[in-house]
DSSP file (Angstrom, degrees, kcal/mol; ACC not computed):
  #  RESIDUE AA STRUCTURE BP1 BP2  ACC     N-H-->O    O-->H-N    N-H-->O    O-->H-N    TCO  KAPPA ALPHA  PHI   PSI    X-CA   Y-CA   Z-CA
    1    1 A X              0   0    0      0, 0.0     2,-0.3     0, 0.0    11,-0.2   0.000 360.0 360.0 360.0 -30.8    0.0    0.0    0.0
    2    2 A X  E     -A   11   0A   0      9,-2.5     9,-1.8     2,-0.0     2,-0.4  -0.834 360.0-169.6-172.6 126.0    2.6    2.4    0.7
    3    3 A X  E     -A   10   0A   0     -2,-0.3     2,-0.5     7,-0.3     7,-0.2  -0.872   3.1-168.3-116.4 147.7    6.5    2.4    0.8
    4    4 A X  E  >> +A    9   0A   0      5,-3.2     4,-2.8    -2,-0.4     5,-0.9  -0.781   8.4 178.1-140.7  97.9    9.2    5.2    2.2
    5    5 A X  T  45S+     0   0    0     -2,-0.5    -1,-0.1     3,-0.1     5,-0.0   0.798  80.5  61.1 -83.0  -6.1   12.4    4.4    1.2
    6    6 A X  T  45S+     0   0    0      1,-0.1    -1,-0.1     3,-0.0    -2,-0.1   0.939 121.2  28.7 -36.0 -87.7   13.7    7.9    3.1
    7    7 A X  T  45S-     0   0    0      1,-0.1    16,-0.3    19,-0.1    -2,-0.1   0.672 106.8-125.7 -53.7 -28.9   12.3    6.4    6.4
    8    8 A X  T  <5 +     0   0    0     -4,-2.8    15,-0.5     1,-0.4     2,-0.2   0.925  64.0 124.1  85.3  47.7   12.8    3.0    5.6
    9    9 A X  E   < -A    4   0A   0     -5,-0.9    -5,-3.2    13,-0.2    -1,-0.4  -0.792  35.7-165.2-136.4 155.4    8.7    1.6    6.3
   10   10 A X  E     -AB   3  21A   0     11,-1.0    11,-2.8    -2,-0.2     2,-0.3  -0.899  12.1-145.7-167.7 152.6    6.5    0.1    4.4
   11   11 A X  E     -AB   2  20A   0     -9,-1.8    -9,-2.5    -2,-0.2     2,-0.3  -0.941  22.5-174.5-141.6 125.4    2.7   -0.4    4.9
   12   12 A X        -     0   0    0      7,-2.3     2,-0.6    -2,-0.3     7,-0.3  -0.874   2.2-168.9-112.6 139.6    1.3   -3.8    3.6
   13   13 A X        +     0   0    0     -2,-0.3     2,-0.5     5,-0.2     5,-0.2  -0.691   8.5 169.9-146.9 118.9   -2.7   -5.2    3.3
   14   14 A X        -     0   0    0      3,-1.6     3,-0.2    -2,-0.6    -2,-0.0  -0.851  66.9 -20.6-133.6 114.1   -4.2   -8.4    2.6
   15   15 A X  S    S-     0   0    0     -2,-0.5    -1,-0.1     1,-0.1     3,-0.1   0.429 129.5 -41.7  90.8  24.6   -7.5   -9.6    2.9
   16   16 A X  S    S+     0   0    0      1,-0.1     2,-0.4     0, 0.0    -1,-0.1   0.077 114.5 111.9 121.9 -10.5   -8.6   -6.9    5.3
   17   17 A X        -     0   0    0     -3,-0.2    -3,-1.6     2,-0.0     2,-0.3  -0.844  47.4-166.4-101.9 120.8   -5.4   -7.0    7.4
   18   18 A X        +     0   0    0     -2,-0.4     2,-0.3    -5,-0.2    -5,-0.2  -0.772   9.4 178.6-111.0 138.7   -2.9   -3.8    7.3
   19   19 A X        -     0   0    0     -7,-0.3    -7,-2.3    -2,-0.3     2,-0.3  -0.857  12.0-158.7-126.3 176.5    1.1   -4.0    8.8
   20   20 A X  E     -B   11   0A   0     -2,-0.3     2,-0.3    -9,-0.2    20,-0.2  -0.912  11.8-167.8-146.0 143.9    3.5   -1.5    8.8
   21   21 A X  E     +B   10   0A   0    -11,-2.8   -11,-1.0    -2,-0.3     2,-0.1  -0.902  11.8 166.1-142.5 125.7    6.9   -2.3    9.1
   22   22 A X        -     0   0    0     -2,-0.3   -13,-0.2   -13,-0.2   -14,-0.1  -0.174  40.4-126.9-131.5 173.9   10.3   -0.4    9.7
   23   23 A X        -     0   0    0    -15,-0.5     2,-1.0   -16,-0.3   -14,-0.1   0.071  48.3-124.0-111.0  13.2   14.0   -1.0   10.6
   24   24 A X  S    S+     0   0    0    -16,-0.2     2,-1.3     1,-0.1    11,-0.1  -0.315  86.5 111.8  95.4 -40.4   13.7    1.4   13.5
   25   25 A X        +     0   0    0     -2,-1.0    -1,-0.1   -17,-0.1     4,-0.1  -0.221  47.4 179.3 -77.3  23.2   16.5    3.2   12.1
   26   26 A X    >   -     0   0    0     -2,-1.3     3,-2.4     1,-0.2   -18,-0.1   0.256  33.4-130.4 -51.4 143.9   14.3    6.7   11.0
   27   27 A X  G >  S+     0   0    0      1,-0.3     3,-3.6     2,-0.1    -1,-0.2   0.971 107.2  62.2 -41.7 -53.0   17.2    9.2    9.4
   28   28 A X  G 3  S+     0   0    0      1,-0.3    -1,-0.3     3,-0.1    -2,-0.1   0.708  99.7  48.9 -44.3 -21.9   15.7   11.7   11.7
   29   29 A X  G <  S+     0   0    0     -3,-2.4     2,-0.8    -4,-0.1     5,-0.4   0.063  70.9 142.2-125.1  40.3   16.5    9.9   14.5
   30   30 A X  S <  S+     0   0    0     -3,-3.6    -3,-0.1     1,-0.2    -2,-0.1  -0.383  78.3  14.4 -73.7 122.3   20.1    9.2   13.9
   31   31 A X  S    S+     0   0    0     -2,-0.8    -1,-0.2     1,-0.0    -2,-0.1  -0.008  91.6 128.2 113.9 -37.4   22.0    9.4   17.4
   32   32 A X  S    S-     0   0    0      1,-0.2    -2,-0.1     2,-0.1    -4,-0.0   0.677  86.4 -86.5 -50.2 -10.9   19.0    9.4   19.2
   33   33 A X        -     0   0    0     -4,-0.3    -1,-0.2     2,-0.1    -3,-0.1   0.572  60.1 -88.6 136.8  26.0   19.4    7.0   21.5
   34   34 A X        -     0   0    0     -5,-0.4     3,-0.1     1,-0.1    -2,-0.1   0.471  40.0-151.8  59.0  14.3   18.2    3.2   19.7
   35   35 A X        -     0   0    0      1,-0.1    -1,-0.1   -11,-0.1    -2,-0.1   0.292  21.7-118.1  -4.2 112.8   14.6    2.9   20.3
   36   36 A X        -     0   0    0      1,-0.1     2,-0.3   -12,-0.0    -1,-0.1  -0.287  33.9-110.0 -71.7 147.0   14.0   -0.6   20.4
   37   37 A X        -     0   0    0     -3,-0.1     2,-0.4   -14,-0.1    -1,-0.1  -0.566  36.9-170.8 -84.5 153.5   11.3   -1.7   17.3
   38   38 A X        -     0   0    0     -2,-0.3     2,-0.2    -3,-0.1    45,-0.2  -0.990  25.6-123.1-150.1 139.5    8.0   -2.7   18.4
   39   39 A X  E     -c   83   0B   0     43,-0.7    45,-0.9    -2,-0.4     2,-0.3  -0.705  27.3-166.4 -81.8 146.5    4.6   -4.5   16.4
   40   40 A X  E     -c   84   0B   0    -20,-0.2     2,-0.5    -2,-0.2    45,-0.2  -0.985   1.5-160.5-128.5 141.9    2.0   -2.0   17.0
   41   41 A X  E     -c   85   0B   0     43,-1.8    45,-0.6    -2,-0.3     2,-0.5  -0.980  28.6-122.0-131.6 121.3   -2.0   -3.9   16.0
   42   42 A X  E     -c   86   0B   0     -2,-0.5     2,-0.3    43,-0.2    45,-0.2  -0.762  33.4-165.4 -73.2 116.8   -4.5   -1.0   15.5
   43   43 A X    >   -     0   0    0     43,-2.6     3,-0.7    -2,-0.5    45,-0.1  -0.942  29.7-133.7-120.2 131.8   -7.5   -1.4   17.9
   44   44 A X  T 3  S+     0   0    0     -2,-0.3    43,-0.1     1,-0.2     3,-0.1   0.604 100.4  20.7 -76.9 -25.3  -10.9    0.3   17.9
   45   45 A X  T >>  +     0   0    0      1,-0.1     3,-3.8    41,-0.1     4,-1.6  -0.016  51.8 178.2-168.1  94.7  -10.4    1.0   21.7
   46   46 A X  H <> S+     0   0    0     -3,-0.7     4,-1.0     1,-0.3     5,-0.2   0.509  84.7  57.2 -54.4 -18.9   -7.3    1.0   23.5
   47   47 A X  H 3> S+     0   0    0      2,-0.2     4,-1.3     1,-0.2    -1,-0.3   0.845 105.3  42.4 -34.2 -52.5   -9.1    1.9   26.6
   48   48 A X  H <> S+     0   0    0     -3,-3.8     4,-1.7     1,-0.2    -2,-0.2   0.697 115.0  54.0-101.7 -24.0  -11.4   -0.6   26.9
   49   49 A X  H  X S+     0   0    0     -4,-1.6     4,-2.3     1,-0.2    -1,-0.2   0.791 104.7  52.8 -87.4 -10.3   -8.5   -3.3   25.9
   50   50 A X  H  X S+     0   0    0     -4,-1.0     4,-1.0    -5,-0.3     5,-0.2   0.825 112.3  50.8 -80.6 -27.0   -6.1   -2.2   28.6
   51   51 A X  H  X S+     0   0    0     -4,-1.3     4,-1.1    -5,-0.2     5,-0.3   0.942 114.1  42.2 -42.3 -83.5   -9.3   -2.8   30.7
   52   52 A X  H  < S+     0   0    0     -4,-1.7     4,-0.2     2,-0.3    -1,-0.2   0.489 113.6  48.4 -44.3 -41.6   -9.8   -6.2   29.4
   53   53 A X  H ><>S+     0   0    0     -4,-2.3     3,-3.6     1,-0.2     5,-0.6   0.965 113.2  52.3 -88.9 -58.8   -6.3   -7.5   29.4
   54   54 A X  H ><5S+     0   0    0     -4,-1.0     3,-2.1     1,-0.3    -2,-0.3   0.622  99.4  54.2  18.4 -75.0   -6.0   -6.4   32.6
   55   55 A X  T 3<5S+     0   0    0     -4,-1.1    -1,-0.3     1,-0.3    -2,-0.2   0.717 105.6  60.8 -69.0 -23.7   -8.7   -7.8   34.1
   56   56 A X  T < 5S-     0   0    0     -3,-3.6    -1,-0.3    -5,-0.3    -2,-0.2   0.610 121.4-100.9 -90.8   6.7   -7.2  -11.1   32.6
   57   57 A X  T < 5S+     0   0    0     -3,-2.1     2,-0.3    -4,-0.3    -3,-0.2   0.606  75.6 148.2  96.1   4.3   -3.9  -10.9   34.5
   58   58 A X      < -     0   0    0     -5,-0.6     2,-1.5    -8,-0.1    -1,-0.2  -0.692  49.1-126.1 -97.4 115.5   -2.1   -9.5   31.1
   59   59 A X        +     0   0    0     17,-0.4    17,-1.9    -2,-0.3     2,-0.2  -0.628  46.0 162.8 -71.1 109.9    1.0   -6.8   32.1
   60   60 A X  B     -D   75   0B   0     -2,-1.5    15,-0.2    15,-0.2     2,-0.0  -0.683  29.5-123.4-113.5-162.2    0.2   -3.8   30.3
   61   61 A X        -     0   0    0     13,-1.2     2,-0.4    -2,-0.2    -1,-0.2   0.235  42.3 -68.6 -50.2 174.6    1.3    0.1   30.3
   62   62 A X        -     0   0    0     -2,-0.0    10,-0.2    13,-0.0    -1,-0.1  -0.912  48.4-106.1-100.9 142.6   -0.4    3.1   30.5
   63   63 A X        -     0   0    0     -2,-0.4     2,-0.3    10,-0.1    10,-0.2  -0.322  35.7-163.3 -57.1 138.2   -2.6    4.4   27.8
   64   64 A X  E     -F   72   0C   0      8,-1.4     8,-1.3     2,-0.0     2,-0.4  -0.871  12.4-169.2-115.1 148.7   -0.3    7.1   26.5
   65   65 A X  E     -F   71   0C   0     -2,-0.3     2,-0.4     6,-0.2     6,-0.2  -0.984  20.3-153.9-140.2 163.9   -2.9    9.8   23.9
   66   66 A X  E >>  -F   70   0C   0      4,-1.6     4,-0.8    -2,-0.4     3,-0.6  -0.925  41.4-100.7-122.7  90.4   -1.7   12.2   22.0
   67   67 A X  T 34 S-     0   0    0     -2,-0.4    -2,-0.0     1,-0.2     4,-0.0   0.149 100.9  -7.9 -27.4 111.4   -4.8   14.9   21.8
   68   68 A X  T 34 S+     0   0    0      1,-0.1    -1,-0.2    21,-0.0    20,-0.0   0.925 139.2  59.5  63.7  60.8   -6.9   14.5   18.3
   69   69 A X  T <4 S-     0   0    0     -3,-0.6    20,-0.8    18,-0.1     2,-0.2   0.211  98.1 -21.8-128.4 -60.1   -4.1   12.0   17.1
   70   70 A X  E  <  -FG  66  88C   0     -4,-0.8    -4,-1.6    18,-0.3     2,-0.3  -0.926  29.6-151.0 156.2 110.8   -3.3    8.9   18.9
   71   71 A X  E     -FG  65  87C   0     16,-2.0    16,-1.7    -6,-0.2     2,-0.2  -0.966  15.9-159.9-133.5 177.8   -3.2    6.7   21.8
   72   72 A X  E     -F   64   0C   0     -8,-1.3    -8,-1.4    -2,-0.3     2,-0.2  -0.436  11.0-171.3-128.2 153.7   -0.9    4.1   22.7
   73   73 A X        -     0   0    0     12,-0.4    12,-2.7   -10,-0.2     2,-0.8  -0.801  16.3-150.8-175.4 116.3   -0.9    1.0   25.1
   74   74 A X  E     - E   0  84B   0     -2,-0.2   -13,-1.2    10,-0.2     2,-0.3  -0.890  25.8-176.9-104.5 120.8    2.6   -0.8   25.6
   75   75 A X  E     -DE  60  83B   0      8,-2.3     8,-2.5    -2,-0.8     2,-0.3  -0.889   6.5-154.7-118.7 152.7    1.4   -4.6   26.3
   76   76 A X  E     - E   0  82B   0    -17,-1.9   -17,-0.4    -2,-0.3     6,-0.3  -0.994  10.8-128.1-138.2 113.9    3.8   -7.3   27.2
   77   77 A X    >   -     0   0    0      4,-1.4     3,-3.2    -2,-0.3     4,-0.1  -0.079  41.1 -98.0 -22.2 123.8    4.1  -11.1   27.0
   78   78 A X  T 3  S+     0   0    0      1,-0.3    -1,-0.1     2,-0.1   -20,-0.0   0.973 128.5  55.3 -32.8 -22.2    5.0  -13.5   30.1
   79   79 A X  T 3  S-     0   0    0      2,-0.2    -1,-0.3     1,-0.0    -3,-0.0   0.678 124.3-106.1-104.8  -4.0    8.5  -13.4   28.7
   80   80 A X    <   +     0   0    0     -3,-3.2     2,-0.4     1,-0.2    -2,-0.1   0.363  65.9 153.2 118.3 -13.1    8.7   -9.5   28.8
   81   81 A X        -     0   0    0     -5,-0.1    -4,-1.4    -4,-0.1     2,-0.4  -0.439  39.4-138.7 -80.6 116.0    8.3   -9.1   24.9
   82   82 A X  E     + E   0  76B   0     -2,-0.4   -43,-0.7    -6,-0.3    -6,-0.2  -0.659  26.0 175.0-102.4 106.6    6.8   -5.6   24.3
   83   83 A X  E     -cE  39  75B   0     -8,-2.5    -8,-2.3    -2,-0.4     2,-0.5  -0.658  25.6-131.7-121.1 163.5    3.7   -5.1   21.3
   84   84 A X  E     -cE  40  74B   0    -45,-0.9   -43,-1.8   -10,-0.2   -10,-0.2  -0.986   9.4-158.3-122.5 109.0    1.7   -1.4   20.9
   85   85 A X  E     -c   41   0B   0    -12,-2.7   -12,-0.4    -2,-0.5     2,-0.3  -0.214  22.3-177.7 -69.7-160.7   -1.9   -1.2   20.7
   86   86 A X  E     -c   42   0B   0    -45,-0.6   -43,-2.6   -14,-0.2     2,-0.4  -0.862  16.8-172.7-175.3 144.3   -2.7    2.0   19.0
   87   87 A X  E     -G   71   0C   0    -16,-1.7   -16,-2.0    -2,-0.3     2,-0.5  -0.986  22.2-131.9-143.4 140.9   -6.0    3.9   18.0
   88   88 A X  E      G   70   0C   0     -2,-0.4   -18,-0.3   -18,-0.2    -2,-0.0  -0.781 360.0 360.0 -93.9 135.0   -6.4    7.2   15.9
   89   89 A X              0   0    0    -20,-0.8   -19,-0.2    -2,-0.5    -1,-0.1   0.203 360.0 360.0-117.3 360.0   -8.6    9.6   17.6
């Protein structure tokens, strides 16, 4: 669907399903300190899933928002391994 070979992402979809994928590495952000890469799965309401895994025993974050953009939810696997939910507001 959509490639940036500047930034070095590329946004794939099939059958109803969208990734986006990166090498972490944005130019912009050469030096900046090595941000680890992370899957982020677009959710319809990161509220109500930090609730949900929660309530199941699931370590997550805090909803992080970005006003009339974005919010964020860093959720974690038994072994420590760190996925993003993410909704556009």
């Amino acid at each position: 669907m959509y490639f940036d070979e500047e930034d070095r992402w590329i946004r794939l979809e099939r059958n109803g399903v969208e990734i986006a994928i990166s090498d972490g590495e944005f130019q912009g952000d050469a030096g900046a300190g090595g941000e680890e890469a992370v899957a982020a799965v677009d959710v319809e309401d990161v509220k109500a899933e930090a609730e949900r895994l929660r309530e199941d025993g699931v370590r997550v974050g805090v909803v992080l928002e970005i006003p009339g953009a974005i919010r964020l939810l860093d959720v974690f696997d038994p072994d420590g391994n760190r996925l993003q939910l993410t909704q556009e507001i």
